[in-house]
N, C-alpha and C positions, 0 to 999 in steps of 0.2 A: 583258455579263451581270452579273447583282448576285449578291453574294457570299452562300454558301447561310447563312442563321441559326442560331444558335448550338444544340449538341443540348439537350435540354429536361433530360437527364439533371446536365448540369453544372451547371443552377442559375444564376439571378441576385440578386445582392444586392440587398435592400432599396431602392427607389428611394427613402426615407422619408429626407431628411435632416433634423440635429441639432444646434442650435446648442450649444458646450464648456456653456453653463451647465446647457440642458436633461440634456444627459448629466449634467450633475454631479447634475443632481437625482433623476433617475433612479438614479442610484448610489447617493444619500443614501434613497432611499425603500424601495432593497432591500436596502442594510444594516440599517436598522432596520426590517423585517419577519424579518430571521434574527436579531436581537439580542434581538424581540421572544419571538422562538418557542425558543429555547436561555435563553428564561429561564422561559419555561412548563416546557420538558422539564427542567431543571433543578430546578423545586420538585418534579416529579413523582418526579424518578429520587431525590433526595437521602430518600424515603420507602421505597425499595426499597434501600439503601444498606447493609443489614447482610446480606442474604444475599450480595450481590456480594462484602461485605469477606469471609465466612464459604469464598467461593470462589476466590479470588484468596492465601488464607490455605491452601489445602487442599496446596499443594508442602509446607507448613511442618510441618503433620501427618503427612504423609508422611516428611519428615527424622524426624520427633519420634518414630515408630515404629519408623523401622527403628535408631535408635540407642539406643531400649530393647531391641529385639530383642540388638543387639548388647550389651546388657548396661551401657552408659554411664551412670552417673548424673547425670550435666548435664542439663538440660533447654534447647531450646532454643522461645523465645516472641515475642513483639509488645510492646514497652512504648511509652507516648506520653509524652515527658520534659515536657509542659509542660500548665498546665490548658485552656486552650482544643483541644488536640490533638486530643482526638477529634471536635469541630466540623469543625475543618481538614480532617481527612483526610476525611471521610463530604462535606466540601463541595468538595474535587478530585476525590472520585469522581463525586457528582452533576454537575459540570461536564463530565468527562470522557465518562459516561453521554449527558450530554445534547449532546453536542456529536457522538457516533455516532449517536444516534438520529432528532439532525433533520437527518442529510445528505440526506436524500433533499429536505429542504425548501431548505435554503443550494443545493445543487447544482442545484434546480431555478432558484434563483433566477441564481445565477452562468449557467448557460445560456439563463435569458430574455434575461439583460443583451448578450452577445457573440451571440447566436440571429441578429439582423439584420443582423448584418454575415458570416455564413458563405453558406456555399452550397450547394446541395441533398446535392453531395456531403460536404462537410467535415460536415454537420449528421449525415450518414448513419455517417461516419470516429469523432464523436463519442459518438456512441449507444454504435458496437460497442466503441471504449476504455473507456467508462465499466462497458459489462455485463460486459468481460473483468477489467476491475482490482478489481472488488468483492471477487468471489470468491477471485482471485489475494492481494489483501490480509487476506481474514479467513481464509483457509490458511495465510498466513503466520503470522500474529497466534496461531492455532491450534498450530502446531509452536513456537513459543516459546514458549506456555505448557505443552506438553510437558516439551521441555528445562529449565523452569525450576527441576522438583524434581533434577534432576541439579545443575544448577550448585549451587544452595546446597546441597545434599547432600555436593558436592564439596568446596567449600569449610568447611563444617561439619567434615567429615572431621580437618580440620588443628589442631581445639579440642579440647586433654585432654579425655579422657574427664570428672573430675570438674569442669571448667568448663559453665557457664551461657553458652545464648547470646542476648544479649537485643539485637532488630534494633528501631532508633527506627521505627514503625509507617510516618511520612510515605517517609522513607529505601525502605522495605521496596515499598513501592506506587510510590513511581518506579523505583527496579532492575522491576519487575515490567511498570510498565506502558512504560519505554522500549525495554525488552527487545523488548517483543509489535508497537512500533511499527516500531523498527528494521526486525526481522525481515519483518513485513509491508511494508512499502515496498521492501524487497529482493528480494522474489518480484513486484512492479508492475515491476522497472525492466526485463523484457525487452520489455515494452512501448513501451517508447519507442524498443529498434529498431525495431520492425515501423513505429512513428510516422516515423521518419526515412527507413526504407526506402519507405513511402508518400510521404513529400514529396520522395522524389528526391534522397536527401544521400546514401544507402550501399543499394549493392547487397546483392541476399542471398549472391553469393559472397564481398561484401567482410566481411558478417558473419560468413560460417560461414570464413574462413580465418580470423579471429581466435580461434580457438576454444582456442588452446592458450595465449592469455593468459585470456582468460574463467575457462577450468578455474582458472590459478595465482591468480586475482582471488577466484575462489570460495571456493577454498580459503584464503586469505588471508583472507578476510572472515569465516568458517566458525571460523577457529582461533582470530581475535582473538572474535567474540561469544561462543563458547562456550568453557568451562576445557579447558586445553592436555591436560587428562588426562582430558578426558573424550572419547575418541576416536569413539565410536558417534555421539552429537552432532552432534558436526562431520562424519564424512564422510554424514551424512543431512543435514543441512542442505546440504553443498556438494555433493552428488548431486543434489540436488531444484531447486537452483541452476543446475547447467550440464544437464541435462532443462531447465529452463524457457527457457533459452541457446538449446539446440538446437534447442525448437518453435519460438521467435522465427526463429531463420536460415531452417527451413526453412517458414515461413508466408512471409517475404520473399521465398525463389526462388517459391511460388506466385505471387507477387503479383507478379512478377517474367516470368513465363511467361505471365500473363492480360495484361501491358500490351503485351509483346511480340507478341503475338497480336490484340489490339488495334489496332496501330500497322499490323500488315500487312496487317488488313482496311482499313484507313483511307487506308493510302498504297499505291496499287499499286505493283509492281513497276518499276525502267523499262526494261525488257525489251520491256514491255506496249507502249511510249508508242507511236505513230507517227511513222515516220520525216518529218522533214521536208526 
């Protein structure tokens, strides 16, 4: 008897072979159509560059009110120490800008590139990583620039009242935007359980019995991003951390319960077999 052929669900890879050079130049040809298009989105965005600064600046308004309210005569502001600075900084932004804006373009290209070597299923594993991290990263992204009027609020706090506080503008937009990156790539990584527990490295009971370092990791991660006195902060961010902890374990025992379920329609029993 011939051996039954492969189910159609699992995919076959690309019969199309490639010799190193041709890959190389495929790689060369979609590097420069993303290099091409992050330099279009780039003159576009560095044109919308003063409202972005006007809003990325709005924590610093927020300190600056509430330490008039409190009666402080300091003020605290934005200064750029050098003459080209304000070019710099409005051309980090628009890079920055244009480098979220054309992911949908780079990503699409980085998934033509690897596309023919996956398989109907890994193609289908990739989709769902990619629709679940977007969100998962610009929530992140989102609660960091929450907390940001606390931290410098916090740290403000520690400036006599009749002190000025004047933050070098480029300084001010990296703490701001490493902050948002941080944090957002930190709400992605429960994702790469559910990734691991797909490729068969860790089960979902092996994830969720880890749970009582996850918590101490969160929290560890929670108290160094955010100031040690700013306690609301931290235990929302390390709440929000081990919840995203938890969905991950418990999406793996699913995934966990459909292969097992899987395996037993596949393999009977050998109860079943006939005796010989």
């Amino acid at each position: 008897m011939t051996a039954d052929p492969q189910p159609a669900e699992e995919g076959t890879r690309n019969d199309k072979r490639m010799t190193l050079w041709e890959h190389l130049r495929e790689l060369r040809r979609r590097v420069m159509i993303c290099a091409a298009v992050l330099l279009v989105f780039a003159i576009a965005a560095f044109i919308v560059t003063k409202p972005v600064l006007e809003f990325i600046t709005l924590p610093l308004e927020l300190v600056k009110a509430s330490r008039e309210a409190a009666g402080a005569t300091g003020t605290t502001s934005i200064v750029l120490s050098t003459v080209t600075g304000p070019f710099d900084l409005r051309m980090k932004i628009a890079f920055t800008m244009a480098f979220f804006a054309s992911a949908p373009v780079w990503l699409w290209q980085i998934w033509a590139f690897i596309m023919p070597a996956m398989t109907r299923r890994e193609k289908g594993y990739t989709i769902g990583f990619t629709a679940a991290a977007i969100p998962l990263f610009f929530g992140g992204c989102a609660v960091a620039f929450w907390i940001t009027p606390h931290i410098i609020e916090l740290m403000a706090s520690f400036l006599p009242e009749q002190f000025d506080a004047l933050y070098d503008g480029v300084s001010y937009y990296d703490f701001v935007f490493k902050l948002m990156l941080i944090i957002g790539i930190s709400f992605v990584l429960p994702l790469f359980l559910v990734a691991l527990n797909l490729a068969g490295v860790m089960s979902g009971r092996t994830i969720l019995k880890g749970w009582r370092w996850a918590v101490i990791i969160a929290t560890v991660f929670s108290a160094i991003t955010t100031p040690a006195a700013d306690i609301t902060s931290m235990l929302m961010l390390a709440g929000i951390l081990v919840v995203l902890y938890f969905a991950a374990a418990t999406l793996s025992l699913l995934f966990d319960r459909r292969k097992r379920k899987r395996e037993a329609a596949i393999l009977p029993p050998a109860a079943a077999e006939p005796a010989t």
